[in-house]
C-alpha positions as CSV (number, residue, x, y, z in Angstrom):
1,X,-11.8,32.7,-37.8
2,X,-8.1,32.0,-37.7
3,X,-6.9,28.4,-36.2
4,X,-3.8,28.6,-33.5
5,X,-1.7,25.6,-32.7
6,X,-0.6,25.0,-29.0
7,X,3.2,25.4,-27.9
8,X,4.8,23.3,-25.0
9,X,7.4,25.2,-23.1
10,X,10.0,21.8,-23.1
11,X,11.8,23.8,-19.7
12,X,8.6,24.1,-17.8
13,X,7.2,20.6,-19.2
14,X,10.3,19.1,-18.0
15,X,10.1,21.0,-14.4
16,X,6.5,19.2,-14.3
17,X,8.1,16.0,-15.2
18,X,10.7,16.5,-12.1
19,X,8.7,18.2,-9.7
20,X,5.4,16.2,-10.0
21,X,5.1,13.2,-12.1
22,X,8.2,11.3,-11.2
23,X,9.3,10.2,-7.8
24,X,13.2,10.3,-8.6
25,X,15.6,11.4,-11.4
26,X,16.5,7.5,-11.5
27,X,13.3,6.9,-13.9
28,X,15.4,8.1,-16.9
29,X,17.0,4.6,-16.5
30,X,13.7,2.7,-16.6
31,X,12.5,5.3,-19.7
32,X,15.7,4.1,-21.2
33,X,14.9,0.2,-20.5
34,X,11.2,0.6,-21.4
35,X,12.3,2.4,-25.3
36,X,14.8,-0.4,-25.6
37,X,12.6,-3.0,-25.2
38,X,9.5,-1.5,-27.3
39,X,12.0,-1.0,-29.9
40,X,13.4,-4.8,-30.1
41,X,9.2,-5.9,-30.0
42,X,8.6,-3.7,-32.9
43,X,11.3,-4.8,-34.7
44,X,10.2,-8.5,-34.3
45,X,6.5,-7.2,-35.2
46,X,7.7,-5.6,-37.9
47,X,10.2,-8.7,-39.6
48,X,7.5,-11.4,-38.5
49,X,8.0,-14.2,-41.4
50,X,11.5,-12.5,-42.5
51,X,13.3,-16.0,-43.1
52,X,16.7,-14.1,-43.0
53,X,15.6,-13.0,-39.4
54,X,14.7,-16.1,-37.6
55,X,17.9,-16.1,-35.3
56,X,17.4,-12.5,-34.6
57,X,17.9,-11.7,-30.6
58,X,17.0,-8.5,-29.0
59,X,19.5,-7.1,-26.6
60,X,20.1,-3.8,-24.7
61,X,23.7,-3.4,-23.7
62,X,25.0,0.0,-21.7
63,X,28.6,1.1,-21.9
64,X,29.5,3.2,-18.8
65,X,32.3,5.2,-19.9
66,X,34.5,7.7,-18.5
67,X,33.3,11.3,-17.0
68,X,30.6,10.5,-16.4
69,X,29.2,9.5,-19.9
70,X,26.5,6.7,-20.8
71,X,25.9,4.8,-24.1
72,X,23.0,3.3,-24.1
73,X,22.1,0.7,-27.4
74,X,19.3,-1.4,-28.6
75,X,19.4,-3.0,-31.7
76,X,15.6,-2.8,-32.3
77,X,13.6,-1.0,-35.4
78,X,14.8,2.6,-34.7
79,X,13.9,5.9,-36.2
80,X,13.8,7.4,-39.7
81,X,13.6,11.4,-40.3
82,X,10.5,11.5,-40.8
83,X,9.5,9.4,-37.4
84,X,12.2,11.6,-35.5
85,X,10.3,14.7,-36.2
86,X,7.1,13.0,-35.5
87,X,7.9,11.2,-32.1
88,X,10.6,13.1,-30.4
89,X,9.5,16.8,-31.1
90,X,5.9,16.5,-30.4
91,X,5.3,16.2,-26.8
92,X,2.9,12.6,-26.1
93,X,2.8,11.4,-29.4
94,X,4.4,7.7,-29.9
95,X,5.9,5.9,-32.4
96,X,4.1,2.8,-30.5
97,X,0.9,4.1,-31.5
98,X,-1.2,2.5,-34.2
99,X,-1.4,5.5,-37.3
100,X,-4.7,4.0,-38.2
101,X,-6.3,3.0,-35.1
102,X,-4.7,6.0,-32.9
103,X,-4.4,3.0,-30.2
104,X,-0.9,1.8,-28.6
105,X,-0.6,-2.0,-29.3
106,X,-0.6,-4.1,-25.9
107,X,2.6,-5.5,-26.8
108,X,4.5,-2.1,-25.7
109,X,5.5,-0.9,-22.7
110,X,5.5,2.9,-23.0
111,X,2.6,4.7,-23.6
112,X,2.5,8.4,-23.2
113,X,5.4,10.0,-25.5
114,X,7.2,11.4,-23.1
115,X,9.4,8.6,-21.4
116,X,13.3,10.2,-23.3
117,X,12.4,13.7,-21.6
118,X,13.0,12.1,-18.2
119,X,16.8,12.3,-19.8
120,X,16.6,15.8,-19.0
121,X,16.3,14.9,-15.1
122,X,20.2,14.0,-15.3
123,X,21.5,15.5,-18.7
124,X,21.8,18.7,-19.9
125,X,21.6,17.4,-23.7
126,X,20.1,13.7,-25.2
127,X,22.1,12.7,-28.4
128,X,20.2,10.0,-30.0
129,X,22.2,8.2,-33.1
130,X,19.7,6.1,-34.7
131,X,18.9,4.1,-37.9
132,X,15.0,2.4,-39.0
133,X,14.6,-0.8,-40.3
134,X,13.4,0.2,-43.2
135,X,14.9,0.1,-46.4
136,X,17.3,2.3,-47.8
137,X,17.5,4.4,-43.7
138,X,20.6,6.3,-43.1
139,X,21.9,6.8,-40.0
140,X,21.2,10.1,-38.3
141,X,22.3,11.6,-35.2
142,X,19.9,13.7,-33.1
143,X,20.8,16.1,-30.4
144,X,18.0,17.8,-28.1
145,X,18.3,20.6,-25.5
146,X,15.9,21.5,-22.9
147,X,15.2,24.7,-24.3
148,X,13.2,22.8,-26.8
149,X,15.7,23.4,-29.9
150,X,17.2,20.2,-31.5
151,X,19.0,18.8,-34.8
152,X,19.1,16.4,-36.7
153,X,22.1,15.6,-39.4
154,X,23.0,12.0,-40.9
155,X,26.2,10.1,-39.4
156,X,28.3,8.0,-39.4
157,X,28.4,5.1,-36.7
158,X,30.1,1.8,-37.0
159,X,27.4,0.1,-33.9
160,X,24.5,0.4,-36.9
161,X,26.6,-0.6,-40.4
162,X,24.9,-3.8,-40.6
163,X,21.6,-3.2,-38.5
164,X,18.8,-1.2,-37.2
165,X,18.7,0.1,-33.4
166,X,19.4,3.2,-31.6
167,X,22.2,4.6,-29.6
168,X,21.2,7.1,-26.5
169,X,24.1,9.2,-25.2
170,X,23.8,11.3,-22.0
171,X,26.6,13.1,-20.0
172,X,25.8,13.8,-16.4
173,X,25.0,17.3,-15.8
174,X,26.2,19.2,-12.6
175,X,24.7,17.3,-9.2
176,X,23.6,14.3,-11.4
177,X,27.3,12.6,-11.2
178,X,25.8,9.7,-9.1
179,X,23.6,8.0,-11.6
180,X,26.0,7.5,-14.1
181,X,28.5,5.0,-12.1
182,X,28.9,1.7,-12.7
183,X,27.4,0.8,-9.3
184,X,24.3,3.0,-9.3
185,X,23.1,1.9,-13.0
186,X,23.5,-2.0,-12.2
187,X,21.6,-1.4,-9.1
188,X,18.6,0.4,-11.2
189,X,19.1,-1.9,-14.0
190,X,18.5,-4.6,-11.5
191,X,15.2,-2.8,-9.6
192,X,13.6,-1.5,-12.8
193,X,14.6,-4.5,-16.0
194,X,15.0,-7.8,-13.5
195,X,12.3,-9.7,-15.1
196,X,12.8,-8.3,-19.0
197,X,13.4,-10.9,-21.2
198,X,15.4,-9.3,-23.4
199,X,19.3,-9.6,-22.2
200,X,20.7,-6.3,-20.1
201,X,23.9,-6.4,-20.6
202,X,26.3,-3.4,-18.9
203,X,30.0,-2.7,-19.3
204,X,32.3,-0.7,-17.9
205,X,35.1,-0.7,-19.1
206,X,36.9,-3.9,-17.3
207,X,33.7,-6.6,-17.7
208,X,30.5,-7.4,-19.3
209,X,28.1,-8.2,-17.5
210,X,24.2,-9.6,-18.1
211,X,22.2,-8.5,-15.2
212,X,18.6,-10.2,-15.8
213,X,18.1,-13.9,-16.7
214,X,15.9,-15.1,-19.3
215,X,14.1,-17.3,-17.4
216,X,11.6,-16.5,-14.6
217,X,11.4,-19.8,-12.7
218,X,7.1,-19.3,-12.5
219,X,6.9,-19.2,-16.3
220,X,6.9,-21.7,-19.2
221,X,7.0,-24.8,-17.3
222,X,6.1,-26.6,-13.9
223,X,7.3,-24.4,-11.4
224,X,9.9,-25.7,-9.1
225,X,9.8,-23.8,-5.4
226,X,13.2,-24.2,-4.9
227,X,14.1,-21.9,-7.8
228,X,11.0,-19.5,-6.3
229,X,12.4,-19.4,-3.0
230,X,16.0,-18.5,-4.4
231,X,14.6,-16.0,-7.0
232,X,12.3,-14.5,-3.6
233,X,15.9,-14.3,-2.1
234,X,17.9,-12.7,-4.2
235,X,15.0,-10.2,-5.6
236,X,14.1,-9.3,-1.7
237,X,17.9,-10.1,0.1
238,X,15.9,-12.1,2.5
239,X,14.5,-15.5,3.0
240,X,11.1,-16.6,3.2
241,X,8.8,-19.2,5.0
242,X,6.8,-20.1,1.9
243,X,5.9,-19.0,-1.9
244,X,3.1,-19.2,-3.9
245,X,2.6,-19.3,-7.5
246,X,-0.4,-17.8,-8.8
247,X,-1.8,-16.4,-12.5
248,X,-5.0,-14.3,-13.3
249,X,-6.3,-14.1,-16.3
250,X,-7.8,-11.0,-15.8
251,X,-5.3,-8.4,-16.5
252,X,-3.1,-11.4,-18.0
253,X,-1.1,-11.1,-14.0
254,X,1.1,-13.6,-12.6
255,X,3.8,-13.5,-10.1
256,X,4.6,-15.3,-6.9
257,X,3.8,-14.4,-3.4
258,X,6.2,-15.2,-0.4
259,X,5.3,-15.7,3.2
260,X,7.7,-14.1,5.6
261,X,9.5,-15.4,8.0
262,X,8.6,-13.0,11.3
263,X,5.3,-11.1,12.0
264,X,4.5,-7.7,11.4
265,X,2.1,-5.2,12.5
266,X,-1.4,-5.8,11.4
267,X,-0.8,-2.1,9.4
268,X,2.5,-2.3,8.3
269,X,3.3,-1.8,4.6
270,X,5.1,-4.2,2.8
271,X,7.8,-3.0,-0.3
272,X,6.6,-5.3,-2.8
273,X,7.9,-5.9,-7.1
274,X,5.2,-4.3,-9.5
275,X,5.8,-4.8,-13.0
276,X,4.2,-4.3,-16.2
277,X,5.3,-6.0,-19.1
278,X,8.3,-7.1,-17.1
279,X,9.4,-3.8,-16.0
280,X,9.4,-2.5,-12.7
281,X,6.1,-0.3,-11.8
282,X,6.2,0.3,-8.5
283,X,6.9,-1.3,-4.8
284,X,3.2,-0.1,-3.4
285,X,0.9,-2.9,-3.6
286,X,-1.8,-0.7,-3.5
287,X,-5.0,-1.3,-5.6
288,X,-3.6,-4.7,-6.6
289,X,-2.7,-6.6,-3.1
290,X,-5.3,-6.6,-0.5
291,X,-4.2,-4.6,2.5
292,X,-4.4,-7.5,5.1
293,X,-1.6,-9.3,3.3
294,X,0.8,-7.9,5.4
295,X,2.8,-11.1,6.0
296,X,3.8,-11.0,2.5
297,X,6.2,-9.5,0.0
298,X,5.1,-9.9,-3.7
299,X,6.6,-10.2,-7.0
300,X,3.8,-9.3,-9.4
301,X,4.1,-8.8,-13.5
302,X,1.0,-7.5,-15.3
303,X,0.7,-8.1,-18.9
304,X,-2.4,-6.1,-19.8
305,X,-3.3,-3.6,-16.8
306,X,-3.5,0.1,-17.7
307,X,-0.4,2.4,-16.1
308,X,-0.9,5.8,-14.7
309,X,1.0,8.9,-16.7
310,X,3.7,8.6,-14.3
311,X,4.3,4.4,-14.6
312,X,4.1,4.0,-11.3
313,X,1.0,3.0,-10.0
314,X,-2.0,1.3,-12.1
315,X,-5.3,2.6,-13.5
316,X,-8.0,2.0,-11.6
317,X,-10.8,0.2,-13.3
318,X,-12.6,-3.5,-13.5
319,X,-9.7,-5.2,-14.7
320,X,-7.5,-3.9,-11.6
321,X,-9.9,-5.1,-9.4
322,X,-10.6,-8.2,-10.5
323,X,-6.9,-9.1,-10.9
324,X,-6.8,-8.2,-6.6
325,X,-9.6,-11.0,-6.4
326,X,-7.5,-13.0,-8.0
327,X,-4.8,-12.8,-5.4
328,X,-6.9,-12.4,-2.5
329,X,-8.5,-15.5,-3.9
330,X,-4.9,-17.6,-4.3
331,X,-4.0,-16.0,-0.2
332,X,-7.2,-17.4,0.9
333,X,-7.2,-20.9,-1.0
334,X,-3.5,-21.3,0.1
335,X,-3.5,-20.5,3.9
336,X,-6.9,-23.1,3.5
337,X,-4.7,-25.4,1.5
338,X,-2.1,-26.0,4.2
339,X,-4.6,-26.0,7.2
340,X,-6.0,-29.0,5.9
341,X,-3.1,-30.8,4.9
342,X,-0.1,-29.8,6.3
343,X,-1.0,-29.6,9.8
344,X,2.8,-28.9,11.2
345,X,3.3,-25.8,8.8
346,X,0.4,-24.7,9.3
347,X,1.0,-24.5,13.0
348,X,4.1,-22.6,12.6
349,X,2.7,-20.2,9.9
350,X,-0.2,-19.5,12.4
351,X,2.1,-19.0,15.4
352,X,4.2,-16.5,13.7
353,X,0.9,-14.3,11.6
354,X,-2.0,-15.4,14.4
355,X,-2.4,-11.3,14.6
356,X,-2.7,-10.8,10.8
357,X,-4.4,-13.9,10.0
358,X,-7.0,-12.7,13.0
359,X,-7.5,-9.5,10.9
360,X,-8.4,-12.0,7.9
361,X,-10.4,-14.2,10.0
362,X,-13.2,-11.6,10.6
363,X,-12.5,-10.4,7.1
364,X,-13.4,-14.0,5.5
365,X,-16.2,-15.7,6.6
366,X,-14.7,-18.9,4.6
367,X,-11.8,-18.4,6.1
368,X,-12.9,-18.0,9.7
369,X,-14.3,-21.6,9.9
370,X,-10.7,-22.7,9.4
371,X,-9.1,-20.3,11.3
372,X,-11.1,-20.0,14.2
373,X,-10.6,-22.9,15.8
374,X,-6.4,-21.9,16.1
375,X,-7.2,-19.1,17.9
376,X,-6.0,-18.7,21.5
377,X,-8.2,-17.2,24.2
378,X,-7.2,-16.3,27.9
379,X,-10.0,-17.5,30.7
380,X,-10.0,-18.9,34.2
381,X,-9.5,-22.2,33.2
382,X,-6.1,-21.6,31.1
383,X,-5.7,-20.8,27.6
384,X,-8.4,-22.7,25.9
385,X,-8.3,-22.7,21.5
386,X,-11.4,-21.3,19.8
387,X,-11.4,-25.4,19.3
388,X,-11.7,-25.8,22.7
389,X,-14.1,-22.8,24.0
390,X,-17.2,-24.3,20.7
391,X,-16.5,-27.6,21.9
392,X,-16.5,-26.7,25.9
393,X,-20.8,-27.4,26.4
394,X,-20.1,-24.6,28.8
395,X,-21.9,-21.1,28.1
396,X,-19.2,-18.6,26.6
397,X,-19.3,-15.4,29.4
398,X,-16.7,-12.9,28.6
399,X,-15.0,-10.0,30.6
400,X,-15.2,-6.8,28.4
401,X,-12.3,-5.4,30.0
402,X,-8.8,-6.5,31.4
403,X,-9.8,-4.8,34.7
404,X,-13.3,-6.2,34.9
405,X,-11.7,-9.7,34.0
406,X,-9.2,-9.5,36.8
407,X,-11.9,-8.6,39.1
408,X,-13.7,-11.5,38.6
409,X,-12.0,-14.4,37.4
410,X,-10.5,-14.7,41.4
411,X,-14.2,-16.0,42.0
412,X,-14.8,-17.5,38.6
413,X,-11.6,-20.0,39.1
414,X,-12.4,-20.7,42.3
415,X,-15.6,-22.3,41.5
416,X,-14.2,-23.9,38.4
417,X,-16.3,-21.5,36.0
418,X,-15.9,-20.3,32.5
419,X,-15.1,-16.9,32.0
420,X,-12.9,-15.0,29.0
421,X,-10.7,-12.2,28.7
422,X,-11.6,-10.4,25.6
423,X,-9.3,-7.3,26.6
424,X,-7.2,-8.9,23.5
425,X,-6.7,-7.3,20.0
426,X,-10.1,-8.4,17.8
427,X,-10.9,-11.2,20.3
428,X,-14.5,-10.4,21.3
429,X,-15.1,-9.7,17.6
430,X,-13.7,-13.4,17.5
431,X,-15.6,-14.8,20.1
432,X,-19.0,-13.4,18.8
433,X,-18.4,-14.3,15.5
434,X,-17.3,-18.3,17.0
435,X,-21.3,-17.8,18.5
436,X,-22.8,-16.5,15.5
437,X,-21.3,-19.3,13.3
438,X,-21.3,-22.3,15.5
439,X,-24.6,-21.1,16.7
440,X,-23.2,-20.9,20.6
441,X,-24.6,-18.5,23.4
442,X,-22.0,-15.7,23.4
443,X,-22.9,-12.7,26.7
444,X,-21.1,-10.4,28.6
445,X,-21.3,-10.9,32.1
446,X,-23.5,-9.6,34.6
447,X,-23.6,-8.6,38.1
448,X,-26.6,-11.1,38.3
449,X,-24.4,-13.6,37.1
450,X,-21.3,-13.1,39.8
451,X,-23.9,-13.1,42.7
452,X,-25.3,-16.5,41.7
453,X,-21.1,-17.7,42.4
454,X,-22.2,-16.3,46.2
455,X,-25.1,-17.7,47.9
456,X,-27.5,-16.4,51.0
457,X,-26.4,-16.4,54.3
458,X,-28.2,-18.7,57.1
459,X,-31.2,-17.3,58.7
460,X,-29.2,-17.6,62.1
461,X,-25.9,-15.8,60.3
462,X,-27.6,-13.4,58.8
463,X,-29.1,-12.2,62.4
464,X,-25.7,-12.4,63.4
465,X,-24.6,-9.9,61.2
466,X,-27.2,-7.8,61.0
467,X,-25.3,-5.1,63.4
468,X,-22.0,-5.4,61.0
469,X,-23.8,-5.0,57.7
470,X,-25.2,-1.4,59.5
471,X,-21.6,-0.5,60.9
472,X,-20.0,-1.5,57.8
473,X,-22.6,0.0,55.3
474,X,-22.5,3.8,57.6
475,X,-18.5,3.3,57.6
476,X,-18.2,2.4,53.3
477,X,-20.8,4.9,52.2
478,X,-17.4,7.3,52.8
479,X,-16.5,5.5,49.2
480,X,-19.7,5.6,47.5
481,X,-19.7,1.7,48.0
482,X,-22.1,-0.6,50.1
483,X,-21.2,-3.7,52.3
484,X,-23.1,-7.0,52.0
485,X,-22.6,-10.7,54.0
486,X,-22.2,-13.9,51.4
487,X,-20.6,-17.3,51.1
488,X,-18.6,-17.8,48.8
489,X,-15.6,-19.5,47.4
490,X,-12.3,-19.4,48.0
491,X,-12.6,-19.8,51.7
492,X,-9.6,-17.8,52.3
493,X,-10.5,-15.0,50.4
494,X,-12.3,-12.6,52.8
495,X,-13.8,-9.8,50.7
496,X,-14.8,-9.4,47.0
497,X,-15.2,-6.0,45.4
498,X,-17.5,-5.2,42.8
499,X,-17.2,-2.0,41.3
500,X,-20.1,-1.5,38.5
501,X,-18.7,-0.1,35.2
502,X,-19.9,3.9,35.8
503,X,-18.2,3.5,39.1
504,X,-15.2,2.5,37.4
505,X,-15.4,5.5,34.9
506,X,-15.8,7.7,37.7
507,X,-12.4,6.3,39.7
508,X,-10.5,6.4,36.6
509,X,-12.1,9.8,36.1
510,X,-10.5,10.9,39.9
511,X,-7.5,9.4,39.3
512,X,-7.1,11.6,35.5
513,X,-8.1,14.5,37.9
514,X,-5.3,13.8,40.7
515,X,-2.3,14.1,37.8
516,X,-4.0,16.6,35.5
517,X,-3.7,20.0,34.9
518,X,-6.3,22.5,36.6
519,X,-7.6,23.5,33.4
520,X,-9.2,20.5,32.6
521,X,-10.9,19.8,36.1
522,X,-14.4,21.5,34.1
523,X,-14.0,18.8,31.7
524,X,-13.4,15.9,33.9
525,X,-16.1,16.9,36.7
526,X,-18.7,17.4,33.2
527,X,-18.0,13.9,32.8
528,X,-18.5,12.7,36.3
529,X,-21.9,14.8,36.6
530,X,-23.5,12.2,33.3
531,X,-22.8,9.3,36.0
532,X,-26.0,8.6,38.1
533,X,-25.6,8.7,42.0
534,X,-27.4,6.1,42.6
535,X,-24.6,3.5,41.3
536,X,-22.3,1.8,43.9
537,X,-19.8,-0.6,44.6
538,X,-20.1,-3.9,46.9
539,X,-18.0,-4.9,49.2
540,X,-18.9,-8.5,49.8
541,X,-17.7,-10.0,52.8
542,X,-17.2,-13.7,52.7
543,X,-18.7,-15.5,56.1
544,X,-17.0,-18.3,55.4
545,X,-13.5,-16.5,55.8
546,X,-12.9,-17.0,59.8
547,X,-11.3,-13.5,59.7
548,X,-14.8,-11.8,58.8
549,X,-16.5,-14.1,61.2
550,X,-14.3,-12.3,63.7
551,X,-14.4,-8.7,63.0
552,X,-18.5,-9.5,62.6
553,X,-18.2,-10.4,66.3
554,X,-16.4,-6.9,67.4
555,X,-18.1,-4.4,69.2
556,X,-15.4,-1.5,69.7
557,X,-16.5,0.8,66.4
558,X,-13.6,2.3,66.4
559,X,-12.0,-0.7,65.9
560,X,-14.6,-2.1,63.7
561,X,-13.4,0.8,61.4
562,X,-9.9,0.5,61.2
563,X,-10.4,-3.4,59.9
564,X,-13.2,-2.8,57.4
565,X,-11.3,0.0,56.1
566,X,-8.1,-1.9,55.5
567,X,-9.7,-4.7,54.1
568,X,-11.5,-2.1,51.6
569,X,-8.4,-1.4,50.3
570,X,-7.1,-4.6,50.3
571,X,-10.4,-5.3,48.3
572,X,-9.5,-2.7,45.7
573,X,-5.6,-4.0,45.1
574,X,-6.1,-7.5,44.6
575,X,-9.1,-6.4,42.2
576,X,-6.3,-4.1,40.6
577,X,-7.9,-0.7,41.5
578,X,-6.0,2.6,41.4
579,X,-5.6,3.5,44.8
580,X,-6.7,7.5,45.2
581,X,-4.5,9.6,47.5
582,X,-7.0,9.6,50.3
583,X,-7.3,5.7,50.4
584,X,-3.4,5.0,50.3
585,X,-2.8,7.5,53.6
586,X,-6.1,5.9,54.7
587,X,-4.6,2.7,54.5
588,X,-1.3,3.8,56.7
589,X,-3.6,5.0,59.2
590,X,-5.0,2.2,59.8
591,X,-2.0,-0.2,60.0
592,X,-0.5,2.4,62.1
593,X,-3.5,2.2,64.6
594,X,-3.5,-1.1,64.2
595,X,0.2,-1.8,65.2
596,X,-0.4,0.9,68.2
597,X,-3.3,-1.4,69.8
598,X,-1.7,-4.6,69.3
599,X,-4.3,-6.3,67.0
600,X,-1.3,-7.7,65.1
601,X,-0.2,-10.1,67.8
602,X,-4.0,-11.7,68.4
């Protein structure tokens, strides 16, 4: 049996590259970064306890140069023959691998031998002038083309005379002529290398400049917040409400979170700063920040978490995981932190995130028992805090709907009862969990419940409008809805309607009928036809209204009529109803007749 080795097609490996593991063509300066900075941590690895070494200082500098050309040195351990055949023509092998162990060391950054082809994204050739660290090295100058062909021939080059590093040149190809100015590579310089600790240093031509600093003001000492919230500022070009420092020691994470300044959308997503080993990853939180943390923007760095092929997104394993617990768990202990002792921040934070944080509330039960007492609730007397409503001794009834709440909290406030509108984003949720945890009795209301707020009339009134409750009962039933005689409070509100909630289904389901097309009249009436008939709607006339003791007194029917009809509708608007096209020209009718006959002047 003969043995075959594999061949990679560089074009086609390269179109993969483009097309399907990197997001942009501006990786090729992050590759860049990432090799520069492995190199300069090798070298140090390799010279550990060289005494002629100890001031030795890693540095990346990148001359942009005219036409479009960029020169980009590190002065790390760099490359003999031998490792230039090995690493650069066989497609995901890496000089940062271990030759023993087969394992990359945690120190490096790149991991999958194929960060230099991303060159090939902007360049039609990579020439590569390197010399190794080891003795007796000459300098060689390697050239690769995409069609998988290279050289490699020894040099001459000033830059390495006196030390190890490599040299990366790349001239833009045709349509890549807008990464290689001196604006567009200190922007990506920035984005991808801001927290390396090795200087960055670009020039082009008229100054030098060092874009990173070498000091990340959460590391190596007591942090100061000042420096966070300037570093937050000039990393995000915005300023922030509040910071916090935080370090896991699974995955070896640290970072700082900042609290904006305005609220956002419950599922809005956040650009955040993902590194690894100080160099940009990614600006999706995913898999790392939990996804209620909306109301933040994160710098993260991740020592020892695994990165996908593509470096830009993280492995998903234990480690991962346990490093988002950590900074769910820093969110949570914070936003506790300040409720408890900084009571006038706290009130601020709250009234600019109350719609994220209620999101986190029913989220965290440890953090709903600080939380829930900030929340605000609408109900019929005012808007009461979740504070408030546990400590109110009064029985929490809720309104499941905005139109069954404005129904009934006329009656409700009128006789100084309880009752909330839960119509609000995650509010019942809220309210049910406030009873389940503070042990409270938490119920929708009933129709039992509104008739106790009306009470029985007199024997002698109730033979008094025995003959109206027929009239009106014969003259409703037009609107599947029946008439009944009550007290109740206010005095000069004369009817109450109360619609039960199939009843409502059914008017909203006339009213979707009146503006829709014919076609979906089959649908709509399917709908109606699962409502039983034997529902209705009240009408409750109040006795103690002089108005109904009046129209209880007329005998003319035709009369009777007009008025019960009118005040039917009247019912339904300050209740909030829809009016259906039949009521509405019902209405006019009425008010017509009723100006014809005089009525309005009695």
């Amino acid at each position: 049996m003969e043995d075959f080795r594999f061949k990679v097609n560089l074009g086609g490996m390269i179109e993969i590259l483009s097309d399907h593991l990197y997001s942009s063509p501006d990786v090729f300066i992050r590759e860049l970064l990432q090799n520069g900075v492995d190199a300069i941590t090798g070298f140090k690895d390799r010279m550990q306890g060289d005494s002629d070494l100890s001031d030795y200082e890693g540095k990346i500098t990148i001359d942009i140069e005219e036409e479009k050309r960029l020169v980009f040195v590190d002065n790390g351990q760099g490359l003999n023959e031998q490792e230039i055949h090995q690493f650069l023509a066989i497609i995901g092998e890496s000089s940062k691998r271990n030759l023993e162990t087969r394992r990359i060391e945690s120190d490096y950054i790149g991991r999958f031998g194929i960060g230099l082809l991303s060159c090939f994204m902007v360049a039609d050739e990579i020439t590569m002038i390197t010399k190794s660290c080891k003795n007796n090295s000459n300098i060689l100058k390697w050239c690769g083309k995409p069609d998988g062909t290279y050289t490699v021939e020894e040099c001459e080059d000033e830059t390495f005379q006196d030390n190890s590093g490599t040299k990366v040149i790349l001239n833009a190809k045709k349509g890549s002529e807008e990464y290689f100015t001196a604006e567009r590579i200190e922007e990506l310089v920035k984005y991808y290398g801001m927290l390396l600790h090795i200087p960055v240093v670009i020039n082009d031509g008229s100054k030098s400049k060092q874009i990173n600093p070498v000091y990340l003001p959460w590391e190596g000492r007591k942090t100061n917040d000042q420096e966070m919230m300037l570093f937050g500022k000039l990393m995000f070009a915005e300023e922030f409400l509040d910071c916090i420092p935080f370090h896991s020691e699974e995955g070896n994470v640290s970072g700082v979170i900042y609290i904006l300044k305005y609220s956002v959308s419950p599922g809005a997503r956040m650009k955040h700063r993902i590194y690894l080993k100080n160099m940009l990853l990614t600006e999706k939180g995913d898999g790392l920040i939990p996804e209620w943390a909306v109301f933040t923007k994160c710098i993260i760095n991740a020592m020892d978490l695994r990165p996908t092929a593509s470096r830009e997104g993280f492995y998903e394993d234990d480690m991962l995981e346990k490093a988002k617990e950590n900074i769910e768990k820093s969110i949570i202990e914070y936003i506790i932190d300040i409720a408890e002792n900084d009571k006038r921040f706290f009130k601020e934070f709250f009234r600019i995130h109350n719609l994220t944080l209620m999101s986190l509330a029913l989220e965290s039960p440890k953090l709903f028992e600080t939380l829930i007492d900030y929340f605000e609730f609408e109900t019929t007397k005012g808007i009461l805090t979740g504070y408030e409503l546990r400590n109110s001794k009064e029985e929490l009834v809720y309104a499941p709907t905005r139109e069954r709440y404005k129904q009934l909290s006329q009656l409700f406030f009128a006789q100084d009862k309880l009752l909330i509108n839960v119509s609000y984003v995650h509010s019942l949720e809220l309210l049910e969990g406030m009873g389940w945890f503070f042990d409270l009795e938490v119920s929708a209301v009933e129709e039992w419940e509104v008739e106790e707020l009306m009470k029985d009339l007199r024997p002698d009134d109730a033979d008094a409008g025995f003959d109206f409750l027929r009239a009106a009962n014969k003259i409703l039933g037009n609107y599947d809805c029946k008439a009944e005689l009550k007290y109740f409070s206010p005095n000069n509100q004369p009817t109450f309607y109360l619609l039960d909630e199939n009843i409502l289904f059914k008017r909203q389901i006339e009213e979707v009928k009146s503006q829709a097309d014919s076609m979906f009249f089959s649908m709509l009436d399917a709908f109606a036809e699962e409502i039983p008939d034997e529902e209705a709607a009240t009408l409750y006339f109040n006795y103690n209204n002089p108005l109904v003791k009046k129209i209880v007194e007329l005998k003319d029917m035709d009369m009777l009529k007009t008025v019960v009809e009118i005040l039917y509708v009247q019912a339904l608007q300050i209740g909030g109803f829809a009016l259906h096209n039949n009521e509405m020209s019902m209405l006019n009718k009425n008010i017509l007749e009723l100006m014809e006959r005089g009525i309005m002047n009695v």
